[in-house]
N, C-alpha and C positions, 0 to 999 in steps of 0.2 A: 857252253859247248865243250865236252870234255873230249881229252886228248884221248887216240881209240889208234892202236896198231891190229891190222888184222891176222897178221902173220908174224911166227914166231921160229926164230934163228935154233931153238933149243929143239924144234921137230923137224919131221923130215919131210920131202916132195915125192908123192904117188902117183903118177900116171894111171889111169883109169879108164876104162868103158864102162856105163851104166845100161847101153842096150843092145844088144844084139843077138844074133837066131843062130839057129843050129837046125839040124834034119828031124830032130824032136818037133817043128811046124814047119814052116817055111825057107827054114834058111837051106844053102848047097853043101857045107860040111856038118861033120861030123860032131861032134861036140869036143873031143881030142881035139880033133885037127884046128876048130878054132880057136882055142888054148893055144895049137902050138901057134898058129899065127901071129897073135898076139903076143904071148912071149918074143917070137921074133922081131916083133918091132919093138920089142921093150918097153911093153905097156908091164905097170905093178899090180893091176888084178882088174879084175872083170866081172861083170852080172853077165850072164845067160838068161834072156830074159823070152824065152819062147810062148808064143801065143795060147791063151788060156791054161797053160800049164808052168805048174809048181816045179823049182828045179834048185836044188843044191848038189853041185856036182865036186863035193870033198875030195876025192880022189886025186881031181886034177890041183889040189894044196901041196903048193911045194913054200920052203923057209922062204922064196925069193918071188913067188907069185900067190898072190889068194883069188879064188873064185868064191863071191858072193852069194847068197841065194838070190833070186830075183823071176818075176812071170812079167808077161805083158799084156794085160785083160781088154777086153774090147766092146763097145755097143755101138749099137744102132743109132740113128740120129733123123732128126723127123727129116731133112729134104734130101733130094738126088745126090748121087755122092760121099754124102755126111757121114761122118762117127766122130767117135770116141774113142780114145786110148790110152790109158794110163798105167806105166809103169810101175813094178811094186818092187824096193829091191831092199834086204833087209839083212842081219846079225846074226850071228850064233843064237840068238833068241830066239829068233823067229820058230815056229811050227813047224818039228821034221816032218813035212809033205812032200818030199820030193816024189816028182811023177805026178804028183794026185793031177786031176782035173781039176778048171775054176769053170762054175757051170756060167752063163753069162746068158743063157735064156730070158727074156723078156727083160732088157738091161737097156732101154732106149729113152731116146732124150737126154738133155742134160741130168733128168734123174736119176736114169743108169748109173751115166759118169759120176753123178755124187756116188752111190750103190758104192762103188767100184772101188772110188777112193776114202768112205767110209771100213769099206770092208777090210781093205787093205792094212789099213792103221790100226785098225783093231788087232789083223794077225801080227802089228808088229813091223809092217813095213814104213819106211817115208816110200814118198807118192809121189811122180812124176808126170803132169799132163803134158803128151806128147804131139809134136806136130801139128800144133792146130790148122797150119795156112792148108798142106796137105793135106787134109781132113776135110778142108772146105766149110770153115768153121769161123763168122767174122767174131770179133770181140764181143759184140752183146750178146751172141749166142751162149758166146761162158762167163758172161763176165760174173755167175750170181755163184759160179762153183765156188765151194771154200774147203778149207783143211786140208790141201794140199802140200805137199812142200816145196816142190818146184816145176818149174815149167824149160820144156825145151827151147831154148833160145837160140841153139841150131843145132839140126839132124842134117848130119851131112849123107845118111843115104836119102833121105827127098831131095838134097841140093842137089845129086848128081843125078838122081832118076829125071827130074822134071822142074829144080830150081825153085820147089818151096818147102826149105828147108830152115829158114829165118824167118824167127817171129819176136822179136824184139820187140816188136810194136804192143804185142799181147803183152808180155810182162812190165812193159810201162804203165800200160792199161790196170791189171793189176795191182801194181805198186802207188797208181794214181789215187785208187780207191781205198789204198790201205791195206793190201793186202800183203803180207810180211812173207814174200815168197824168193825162194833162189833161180838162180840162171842157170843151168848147164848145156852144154853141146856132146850131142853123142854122135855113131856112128849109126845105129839102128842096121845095121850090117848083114844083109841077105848072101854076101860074099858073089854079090852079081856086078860086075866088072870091077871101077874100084871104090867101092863103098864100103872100107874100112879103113880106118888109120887117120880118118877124117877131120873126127870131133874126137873132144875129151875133156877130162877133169883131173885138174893137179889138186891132189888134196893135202893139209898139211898138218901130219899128225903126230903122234911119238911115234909112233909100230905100225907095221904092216900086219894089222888084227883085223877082223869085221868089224870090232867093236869098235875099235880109233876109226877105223874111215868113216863108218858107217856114222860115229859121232861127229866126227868133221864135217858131212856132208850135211848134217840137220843143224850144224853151228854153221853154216857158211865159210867153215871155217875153207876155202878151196876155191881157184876162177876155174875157168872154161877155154875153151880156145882150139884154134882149127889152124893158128900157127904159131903166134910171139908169146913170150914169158912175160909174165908179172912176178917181179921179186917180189916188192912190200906196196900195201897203200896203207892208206888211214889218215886220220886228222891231226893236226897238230896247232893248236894257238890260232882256231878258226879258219885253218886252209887244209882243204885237201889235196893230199899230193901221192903219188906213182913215181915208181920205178921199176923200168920193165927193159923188156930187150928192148931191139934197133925198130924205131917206127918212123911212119909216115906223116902220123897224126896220132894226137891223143884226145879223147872226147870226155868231158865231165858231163855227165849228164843228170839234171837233178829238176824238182820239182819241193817248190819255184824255189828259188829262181830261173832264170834261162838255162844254165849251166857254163861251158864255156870248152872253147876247141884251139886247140896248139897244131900246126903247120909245122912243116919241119921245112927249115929251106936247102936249097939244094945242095947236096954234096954235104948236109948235116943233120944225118937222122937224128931224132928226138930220142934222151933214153929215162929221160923225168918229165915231172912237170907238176905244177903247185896254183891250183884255183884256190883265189881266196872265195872267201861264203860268206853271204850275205846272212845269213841267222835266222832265218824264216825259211831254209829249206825243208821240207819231209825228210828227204834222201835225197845219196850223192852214189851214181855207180862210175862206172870207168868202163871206156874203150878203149886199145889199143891196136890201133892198125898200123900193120908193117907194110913195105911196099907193093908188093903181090897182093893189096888190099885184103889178106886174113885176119883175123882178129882175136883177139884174147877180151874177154868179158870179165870183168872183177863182181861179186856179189853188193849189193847196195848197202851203204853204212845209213843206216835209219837214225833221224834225230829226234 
């Protein structure tokens, strides 16, 4: 089992959004105005990922904040309820279509959602399957999707609309099967009370380009989190270990072994912790819960 640091003291930390709306679909502002939002909380760049529609909004490029390109495509789903949603958020590469439309006609079933996030890759984008719980979507209904690159593992605008916003269960699920996918937590941000500033993504890269983030975020190189910092993980001489802000509890969770959870006792939050490994794991991710039970998701180190 070789020694694996996932982060690296020589780049830098990005605060990020990968989803959220503007008055181009659904959302209540502007497409400025949500820029300036976000700047004001001190996010480092953003996707605008507005419904069936293609959007790079350069303008809003300043040295100290980037906006991504990014759309958020949708189908139909065979029961009551149901769909599909997958985000596409992508480089300087990507296809200048800003504006265009993504036609999404006759895009149902999980076939659609393949559709969707074939289509995607093709122009250039990584792929985000969004929101399954809200979606009404249980694990075997997607369990057959592939080529994706990550899966939302919390939207904090479902946690605040209606509390299914976490799906952690689904990327175990996939990761059980083998499926070599990342975590993120967004906002998904309609600017409808407070469903912004929720969720995010610390990526860690040289620069503030499309290019570093965008590469960071297809290297896993980046956690997730809706409150606590993760400085470094990685393996070292068969143990996996963290160091992160102040928590509650730290969760190893891996497959198989069982994985293994640290407590903090009172009056001493936890700000490490070191699982040795049994050597017949698949993967090892990390959780990090601080006390207001938020949590910071580390990417899974695959053996």
């Amino acid at each position: 089992m070789a020694n694996l640091e996932l982060f690296s003291i020589k780049k830098t930390w990005f605060k990020g959004n990968l989803h959220t709306h503007t008055t181009i679909s659904d959302g209540k502002l502007e497409p400025a105005e949500v820029v300036k939002l976000y700047k004001k909380l001190g996010y480092d760049f953003l996707a605008l990922t507005d419904h069936e529609i293609f959007s790079w909004w350069q303008e809003f490029n300043t040295p100290d904040f980037l906006i991504l390109p990014g759309i958020e495509t949708s189908g139909r789903a065979l029961g009551p309820y149901q769909c599909h949603h997958v985000v596409g958020v992508g480089d300087s590469k990507v296809k200048p279509n800003h504006l265009e439309r993504f036609d999404n006609q006759g895009l149902t079933g999980l076939s659609g959602a393949q559709t969707m996030v074939d289509f995607l890759t093709d122009q250039g984008y990584l792929t985000i399957y969004c929101h399954p719980v809200w979606s009404r979507q249980t694990f075997e209904n997607v369990a057959d999707l592939q080529g994706f690159t990550a899966i939302e593992v919390y939207n904090h605008g479902c946690h605040v609309e209606n509390c299914t916003g976490e799906a952690t269960y689904y990327w175990d699920g996939f990761l059980r099967q083998g499926n070599r996918i990342w975590g993120v937590a967004t906002d998904d941000s309609h600017q409808q009370t407070e469903d912004y500033g929720g969720g995010w993504v610390a990526v860690n890269a040289p620069s503030l380009s499309a290019e570093h983030i965008v590469e960071g975020l297809l290297k896993g190189q980046f956690y997730s989190s809706n409150g606590p910092t993760i400085e470094a993980y990685g393996v070292c001489d068969g143990q996996a270990y963290v160091r992160c802000s102040e928590a509650q509890a730290i969760h190893f969770i891996a497959f198989e072994r069982r994985g293994k959870t640290f407590v903090a006792s009172p009056g001493q939050p936890l700000t490490q912790a070191v699982h040795t490994l049994h050597g017949d794991e698949e993967y090892v991710r990390i959780e990090v819960v601080d006390e207001r039970g938020r949590v910071a998701w580390s990417n899974p180190i695959f053996f």
